[in-house]
MARDO-998554 format. One record per residue (C-alpha): residue number from 0; x, y, z. Coordinates in Angstrom, 3 decimals. Example, Ala and Ser with C-alpha at 12.3 -4.5 7.8 and 13.67 -1.06 7.14 Angstrom:
BEGIN
<pt nr="0" east="12.300" north="-4.500" up="7.800"/>
<pt nr="1" east="13.670" north="-1.060" up="7.140"/>
# end
This chain:
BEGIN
<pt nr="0" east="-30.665" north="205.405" up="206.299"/>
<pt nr="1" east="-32.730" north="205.008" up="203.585"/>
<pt nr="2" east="-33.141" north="201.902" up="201.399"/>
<pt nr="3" east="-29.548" north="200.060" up="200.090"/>
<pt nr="4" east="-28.395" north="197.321" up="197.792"/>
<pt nr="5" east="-25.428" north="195.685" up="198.948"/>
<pt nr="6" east="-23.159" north="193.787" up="196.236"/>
<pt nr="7" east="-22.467" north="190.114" up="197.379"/>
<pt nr="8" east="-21.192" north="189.072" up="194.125"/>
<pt nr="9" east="-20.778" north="191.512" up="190.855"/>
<pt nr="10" east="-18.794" north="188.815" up="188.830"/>
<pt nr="11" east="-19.516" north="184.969" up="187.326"/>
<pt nr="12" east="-18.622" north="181.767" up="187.989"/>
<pt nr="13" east="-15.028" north="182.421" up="186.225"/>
<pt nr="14" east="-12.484" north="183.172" up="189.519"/>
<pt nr="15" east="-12.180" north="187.085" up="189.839"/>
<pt nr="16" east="-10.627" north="189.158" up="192.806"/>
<pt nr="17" east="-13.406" north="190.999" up="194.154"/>
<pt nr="18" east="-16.579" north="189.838" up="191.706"/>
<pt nr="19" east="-17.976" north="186.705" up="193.087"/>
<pt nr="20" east="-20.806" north="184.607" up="191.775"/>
<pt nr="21" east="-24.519" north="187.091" up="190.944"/>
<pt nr="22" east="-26.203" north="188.247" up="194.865"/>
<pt nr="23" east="-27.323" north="190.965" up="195.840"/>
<pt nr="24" east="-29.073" north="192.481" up="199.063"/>
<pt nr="25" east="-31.920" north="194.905" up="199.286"/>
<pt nr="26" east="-32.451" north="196.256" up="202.367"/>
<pt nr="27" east="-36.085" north="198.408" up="201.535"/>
<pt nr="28" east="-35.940" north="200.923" up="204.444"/>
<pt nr="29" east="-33.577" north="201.126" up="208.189"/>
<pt nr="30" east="-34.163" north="198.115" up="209.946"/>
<pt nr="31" east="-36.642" north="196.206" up="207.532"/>
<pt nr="32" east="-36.021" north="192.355" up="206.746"/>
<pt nr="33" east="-33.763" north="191.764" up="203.613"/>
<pt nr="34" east="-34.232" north="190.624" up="199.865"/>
<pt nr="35" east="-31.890" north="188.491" up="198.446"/>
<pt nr="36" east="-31.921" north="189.200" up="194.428"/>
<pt nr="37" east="-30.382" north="185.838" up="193.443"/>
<pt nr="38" east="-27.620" north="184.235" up="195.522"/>
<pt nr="39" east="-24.935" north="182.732" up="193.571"/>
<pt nr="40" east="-22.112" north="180.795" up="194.944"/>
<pt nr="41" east="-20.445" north="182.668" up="198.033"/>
<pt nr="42" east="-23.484" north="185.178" up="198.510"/>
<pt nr="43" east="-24.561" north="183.555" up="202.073"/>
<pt nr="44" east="-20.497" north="183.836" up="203.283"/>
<pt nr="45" east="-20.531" north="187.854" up="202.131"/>
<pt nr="46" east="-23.469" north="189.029" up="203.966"/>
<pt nr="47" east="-21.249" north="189.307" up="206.575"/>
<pt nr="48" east="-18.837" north="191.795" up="204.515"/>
<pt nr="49" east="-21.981" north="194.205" up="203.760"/>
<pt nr="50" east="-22.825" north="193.792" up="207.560"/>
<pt nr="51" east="-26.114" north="191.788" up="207.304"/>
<pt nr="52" east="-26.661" north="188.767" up="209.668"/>
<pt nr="53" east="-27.932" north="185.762" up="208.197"/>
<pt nr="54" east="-31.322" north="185.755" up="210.175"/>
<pt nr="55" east="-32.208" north="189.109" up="208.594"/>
<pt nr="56" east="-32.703" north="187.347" up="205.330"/>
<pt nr="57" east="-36.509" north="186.881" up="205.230"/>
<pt nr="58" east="-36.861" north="186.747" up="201.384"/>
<pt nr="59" east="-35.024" north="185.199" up="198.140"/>
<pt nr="60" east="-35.611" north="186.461" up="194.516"/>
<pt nr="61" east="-34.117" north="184.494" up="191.576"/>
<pt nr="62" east="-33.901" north="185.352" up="188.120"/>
<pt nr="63" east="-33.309" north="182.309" up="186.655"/>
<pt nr="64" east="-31.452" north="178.712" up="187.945"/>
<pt nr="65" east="-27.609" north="178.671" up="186.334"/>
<pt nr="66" east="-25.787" north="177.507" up="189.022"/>
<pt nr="67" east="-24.147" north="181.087" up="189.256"/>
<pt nr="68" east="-27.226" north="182.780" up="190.331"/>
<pt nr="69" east="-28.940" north="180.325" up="192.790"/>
<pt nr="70" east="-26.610" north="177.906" up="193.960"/>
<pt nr="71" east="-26.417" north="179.002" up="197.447"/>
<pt nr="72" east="-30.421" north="178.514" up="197.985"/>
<pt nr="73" east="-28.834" north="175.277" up="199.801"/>
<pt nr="74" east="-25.661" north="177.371" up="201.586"/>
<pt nr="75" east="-28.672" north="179.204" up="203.209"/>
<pt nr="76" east="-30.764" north="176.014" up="203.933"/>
<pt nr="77" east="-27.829" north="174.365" up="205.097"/>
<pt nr="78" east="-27.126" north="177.569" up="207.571"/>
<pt nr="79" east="-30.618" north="177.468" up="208.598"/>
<pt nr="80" east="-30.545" north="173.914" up="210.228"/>
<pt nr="81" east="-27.269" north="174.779" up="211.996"/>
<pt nr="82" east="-28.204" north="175.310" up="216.135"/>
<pt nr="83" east="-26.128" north="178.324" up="216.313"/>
<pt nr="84" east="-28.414" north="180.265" up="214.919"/>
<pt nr="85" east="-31.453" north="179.266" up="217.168"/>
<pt nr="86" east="-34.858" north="179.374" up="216.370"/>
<pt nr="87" east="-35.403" north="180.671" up="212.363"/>
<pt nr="88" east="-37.904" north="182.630" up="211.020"/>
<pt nr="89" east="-40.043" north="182.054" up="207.949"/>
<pt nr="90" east="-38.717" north="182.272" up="204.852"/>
<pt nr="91" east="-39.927" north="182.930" up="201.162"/>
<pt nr="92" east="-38.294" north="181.437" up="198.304"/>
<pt nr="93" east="-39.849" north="183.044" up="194.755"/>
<pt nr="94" east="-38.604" north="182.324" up="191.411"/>
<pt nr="95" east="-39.937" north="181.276" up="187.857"/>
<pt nr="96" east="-41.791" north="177.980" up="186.879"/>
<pt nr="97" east="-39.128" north="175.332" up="188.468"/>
<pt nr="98" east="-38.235" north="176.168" up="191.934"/>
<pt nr="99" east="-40.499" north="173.455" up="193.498"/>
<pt nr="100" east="-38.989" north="170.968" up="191.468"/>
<pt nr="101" east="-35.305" north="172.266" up="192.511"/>
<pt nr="102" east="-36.203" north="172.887" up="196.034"/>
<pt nr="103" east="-38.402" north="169.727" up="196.832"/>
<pt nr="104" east="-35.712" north="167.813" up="195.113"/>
<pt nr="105" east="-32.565" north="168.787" up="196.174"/>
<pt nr="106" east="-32.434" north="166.758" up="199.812"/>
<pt nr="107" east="-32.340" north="163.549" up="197.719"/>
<pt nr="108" east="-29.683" north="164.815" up="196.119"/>
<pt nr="109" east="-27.812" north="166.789" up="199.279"/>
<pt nr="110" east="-29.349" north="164.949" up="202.222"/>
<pt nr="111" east="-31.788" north="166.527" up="204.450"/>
<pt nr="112" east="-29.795" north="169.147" up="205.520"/>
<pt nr="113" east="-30.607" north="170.760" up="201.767"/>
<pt nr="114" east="-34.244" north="171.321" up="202.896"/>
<pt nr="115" east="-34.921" north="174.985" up="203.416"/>
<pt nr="116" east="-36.741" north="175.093" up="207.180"/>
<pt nr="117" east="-39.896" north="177.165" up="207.246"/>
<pt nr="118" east="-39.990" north="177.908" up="203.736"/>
<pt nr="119" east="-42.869" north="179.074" up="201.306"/>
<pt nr="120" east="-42.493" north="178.616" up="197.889"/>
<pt nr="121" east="-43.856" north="180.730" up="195.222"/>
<pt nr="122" east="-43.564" north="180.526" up="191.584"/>
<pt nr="123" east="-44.560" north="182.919" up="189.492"/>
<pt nr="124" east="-45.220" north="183.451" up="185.217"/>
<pt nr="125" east="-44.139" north="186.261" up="183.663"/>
<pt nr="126" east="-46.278" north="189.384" up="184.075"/>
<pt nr="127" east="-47.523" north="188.287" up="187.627"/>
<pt nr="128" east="-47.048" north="190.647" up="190.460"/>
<pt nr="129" east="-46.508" north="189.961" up="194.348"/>
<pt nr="130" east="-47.130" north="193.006" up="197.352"/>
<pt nr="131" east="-45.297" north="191.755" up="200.112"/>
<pt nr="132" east="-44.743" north="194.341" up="203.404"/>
<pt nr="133" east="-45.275" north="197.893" up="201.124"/>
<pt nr="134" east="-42.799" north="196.457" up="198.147"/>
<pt nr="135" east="-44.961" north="195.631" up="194.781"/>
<pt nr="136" east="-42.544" north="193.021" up="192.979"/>
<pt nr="137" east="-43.312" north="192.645" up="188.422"/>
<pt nr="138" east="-41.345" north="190.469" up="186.435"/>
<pt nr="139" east="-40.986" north="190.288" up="182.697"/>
<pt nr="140" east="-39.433" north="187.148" up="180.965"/>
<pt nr="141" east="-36.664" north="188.445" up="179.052"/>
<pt nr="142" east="-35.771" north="185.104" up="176.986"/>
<pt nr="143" east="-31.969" north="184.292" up="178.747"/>
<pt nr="144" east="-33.260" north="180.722" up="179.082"/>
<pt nr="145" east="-37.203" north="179.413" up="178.517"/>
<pt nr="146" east="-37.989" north="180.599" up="182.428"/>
<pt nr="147" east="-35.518" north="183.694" up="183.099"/>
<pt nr="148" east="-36.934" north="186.818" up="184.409"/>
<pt nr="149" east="-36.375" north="189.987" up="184.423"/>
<pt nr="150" east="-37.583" north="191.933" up="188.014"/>
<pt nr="151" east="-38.680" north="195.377" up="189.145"/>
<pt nr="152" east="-39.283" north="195.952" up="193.030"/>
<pt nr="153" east="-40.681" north="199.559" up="193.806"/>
<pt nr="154" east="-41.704" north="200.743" up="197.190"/>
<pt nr="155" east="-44.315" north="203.711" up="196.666"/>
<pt nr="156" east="-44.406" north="204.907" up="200.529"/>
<pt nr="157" east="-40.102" north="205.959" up="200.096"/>
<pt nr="158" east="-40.750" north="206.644" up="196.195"/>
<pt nr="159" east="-37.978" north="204.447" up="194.628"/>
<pt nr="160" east="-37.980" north="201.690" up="191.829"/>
<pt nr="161" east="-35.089" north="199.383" up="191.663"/>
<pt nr="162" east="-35.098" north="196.857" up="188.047"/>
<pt nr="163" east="-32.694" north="193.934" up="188.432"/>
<pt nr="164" east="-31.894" north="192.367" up="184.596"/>
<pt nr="165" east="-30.664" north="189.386" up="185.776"/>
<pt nr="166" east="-29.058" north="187.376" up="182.725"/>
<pt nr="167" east="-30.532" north="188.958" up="179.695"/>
<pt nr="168" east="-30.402" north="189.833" up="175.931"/>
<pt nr="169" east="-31.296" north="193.398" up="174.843"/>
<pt nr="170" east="-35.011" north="192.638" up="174.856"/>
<pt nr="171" east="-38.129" north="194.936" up="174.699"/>
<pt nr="172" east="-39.808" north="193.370" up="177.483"/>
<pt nr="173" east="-37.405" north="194.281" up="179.780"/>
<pt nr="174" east="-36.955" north="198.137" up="178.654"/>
<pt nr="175" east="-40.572" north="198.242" up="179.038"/>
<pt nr="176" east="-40.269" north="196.635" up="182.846"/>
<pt nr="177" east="-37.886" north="199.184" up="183.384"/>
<pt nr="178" east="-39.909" north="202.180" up="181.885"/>
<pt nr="179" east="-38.897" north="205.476" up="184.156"/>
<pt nr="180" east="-37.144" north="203.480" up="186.845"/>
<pt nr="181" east="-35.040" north="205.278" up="189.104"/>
<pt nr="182" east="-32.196" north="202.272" up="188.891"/>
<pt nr="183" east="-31.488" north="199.674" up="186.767"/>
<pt nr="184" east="-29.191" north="196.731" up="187.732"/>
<pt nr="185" east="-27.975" north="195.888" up="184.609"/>
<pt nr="186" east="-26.007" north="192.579" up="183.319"/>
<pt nr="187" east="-22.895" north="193.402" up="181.530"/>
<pt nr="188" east="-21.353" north="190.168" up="180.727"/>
<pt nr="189" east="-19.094" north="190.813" up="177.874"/>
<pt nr="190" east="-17.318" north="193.352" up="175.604"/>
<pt nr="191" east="-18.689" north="194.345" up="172.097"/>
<pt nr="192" east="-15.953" north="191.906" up="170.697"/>
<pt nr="193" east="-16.916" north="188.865" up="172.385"/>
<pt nr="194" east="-20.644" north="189.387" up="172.318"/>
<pt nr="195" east="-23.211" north="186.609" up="172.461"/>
<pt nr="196" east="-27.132" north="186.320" up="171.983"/>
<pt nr="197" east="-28.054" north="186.038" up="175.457"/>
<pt nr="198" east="-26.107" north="188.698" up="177.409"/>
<pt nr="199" east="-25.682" north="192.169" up="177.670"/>
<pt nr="200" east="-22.444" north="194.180" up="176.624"/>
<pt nr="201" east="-21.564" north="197.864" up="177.964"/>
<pt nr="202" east="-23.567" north="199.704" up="174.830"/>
<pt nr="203" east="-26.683" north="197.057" up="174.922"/>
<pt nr="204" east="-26.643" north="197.658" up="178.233"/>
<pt nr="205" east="-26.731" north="201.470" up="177.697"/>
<pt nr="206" east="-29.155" north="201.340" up="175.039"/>
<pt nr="207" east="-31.586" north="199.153" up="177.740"/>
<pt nr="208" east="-31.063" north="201.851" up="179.769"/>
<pt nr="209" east="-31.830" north="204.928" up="177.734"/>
<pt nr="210" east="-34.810" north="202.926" up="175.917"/>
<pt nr="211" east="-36.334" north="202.819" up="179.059"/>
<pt nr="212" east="-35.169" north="206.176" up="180.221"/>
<pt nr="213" east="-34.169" north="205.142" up="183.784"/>
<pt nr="214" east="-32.636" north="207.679" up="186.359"/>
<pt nr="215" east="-29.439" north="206.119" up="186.943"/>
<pt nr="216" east="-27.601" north="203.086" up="185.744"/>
<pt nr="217" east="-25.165" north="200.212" up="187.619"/>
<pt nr="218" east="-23.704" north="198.097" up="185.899"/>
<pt nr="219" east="-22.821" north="194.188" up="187.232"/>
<pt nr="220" east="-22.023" north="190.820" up="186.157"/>
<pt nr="221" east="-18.512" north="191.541" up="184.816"/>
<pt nr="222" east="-16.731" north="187.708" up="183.063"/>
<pt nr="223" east="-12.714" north="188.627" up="182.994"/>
<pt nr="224" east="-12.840" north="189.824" up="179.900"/>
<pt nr="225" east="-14.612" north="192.218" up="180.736"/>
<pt nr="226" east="-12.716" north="195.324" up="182.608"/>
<pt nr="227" east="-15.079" north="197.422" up="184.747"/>
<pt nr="228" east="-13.692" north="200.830" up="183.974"/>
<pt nr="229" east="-13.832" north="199.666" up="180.020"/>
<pt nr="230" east="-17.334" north="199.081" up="180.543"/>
<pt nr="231" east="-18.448" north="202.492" up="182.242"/>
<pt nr="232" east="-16.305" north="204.916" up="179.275"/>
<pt nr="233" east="-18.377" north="202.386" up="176.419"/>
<pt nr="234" east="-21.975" north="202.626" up="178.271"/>
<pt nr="235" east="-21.342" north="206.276" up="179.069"/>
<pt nr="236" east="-21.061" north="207.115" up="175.369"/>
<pt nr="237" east="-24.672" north="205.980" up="174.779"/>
<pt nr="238" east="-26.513" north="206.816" up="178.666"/>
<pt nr="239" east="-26.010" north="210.043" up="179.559"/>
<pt nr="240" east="-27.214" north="209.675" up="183.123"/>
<pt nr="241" east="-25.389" north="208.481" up="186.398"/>
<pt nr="242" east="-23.745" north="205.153" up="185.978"/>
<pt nr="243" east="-22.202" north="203.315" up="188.283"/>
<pt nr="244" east="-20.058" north="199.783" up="189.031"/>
<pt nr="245" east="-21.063" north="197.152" up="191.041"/>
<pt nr="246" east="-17.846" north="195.218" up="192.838"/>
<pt nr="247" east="-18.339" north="192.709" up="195.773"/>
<pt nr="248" east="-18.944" north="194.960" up="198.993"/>
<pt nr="249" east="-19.925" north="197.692" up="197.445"/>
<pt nr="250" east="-22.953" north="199.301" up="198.978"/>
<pt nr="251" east="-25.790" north="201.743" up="196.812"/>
<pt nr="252" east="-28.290" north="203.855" up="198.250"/>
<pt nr="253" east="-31.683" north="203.581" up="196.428"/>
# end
């Protein structure tokens, strides 16, 4: 097999048939430990659906802290403490300036079952890199709230680059994070109609994507309003390369 992203949640907080809350799971290579790339509400129940046990999770990227991209940091703590799952392994949380804060925090809030067992926190500035087992992690803020970022994970040994948007406007810095990518994860929030200043629509989107000239393009992160199939005949008439949908389950190879 070679390296996968599995779709835990392709939708947003609004209640959707088969687009749950932002998560995603990279898997870099057969058998290696798995990434989450945020974990909105419901991502720990569908790694199940996607076929990954929880105790394979040995990392967790966020983007940014709306409650419908990291929310189920404390699903996972909480499923950490439980016996059932024996003895844990360590864990490492990253995210952008204000994770310690939220994660030394929320057992005062949750109780003490909220604390994430054998956890290291990193936070990281925009521009700051991170090797961790053969993947080189960048991040770029990309200005969808004061700390959001913007990620690109690329593993050189299996020669594939993977750039998750997270929640973003059409900004520079994060065509230039995605520069010659082979996939970008793109945010596509909204139609043209119902546009706003800090999300992506289905031809910002596409212009991201051929700015940057990336191989291939999936597109995630659909509100209601938003119809899937909408979105892929709008961004097709600006990218002219592959272009996918993300939907919950759905599995890509990298």
């Amino acid at each position: 097999m070679s390296a996968t992203l599995s779709v835990l949640g392709a939708g947003s907080i609004l209640p959707r048939r088969g687009y749950g809350c932002a998560g995603y799971a990279l898997r870099p290579e057969a058998g290696a430990p798995v990434t989450l790339l945020d974990c909105g509400p419901g991502s720990i129940r569908a790694l199940a659906s996607v076929g990954i046990a929880l105790g394979e999770v040995r990392r967790v990227v966020l983007s940014h802290y709306h409650l419908d991209h990291c929310l189920d940091l404390f699903a996972l703590a909480f499923a950490r403490h439980n016996p059932a799952l024996g003895e844990v392994g360590e864990i490492e949380l990253v995210g952008p300036r204000g994770l310690r804060a939220r994660i030394e925090g929320a057992p005062g809030v949750l109780g003490h079952w909220a604390a994430m067992p054998r956890a290291t926190l990193v936070e990281v500035e925009p521009g700051e890199e991170l090797v961790r087992e053969g993947l080189r992690w960048r991040c770029a803020a990309n200005g969808h709230t004061p700390e959001s970022l913007s990620w690109r994970v690329e593993l050189a040994s299996a020669g594939w680059s993977l750039v998750y948007t997270g929640d973003t406007p059409e900004d520079e810095r994060v065509a230039e994070l995605a520069r010659g990518a082979d996939v970008l994860l793109a945010e596509c929030s909204v139609p043209e109609e119902e546009a706003t200043p800090n999300h992506l629509t289905p031809s910002s989107a596409a212009r991201l994507a051929r700015a940057a000239r990336v191989q291939r393009l999936i597109l995630t992160h659909f509100y209601p309003s938003m119809d899937p199939e909408e979105a892929h005949a709008r961004a097709a008439r600006i990218f002219e390369g592959p272009l996918e949908l993300a939907r919950d389950g759905r599995v890509f190879d990298l």
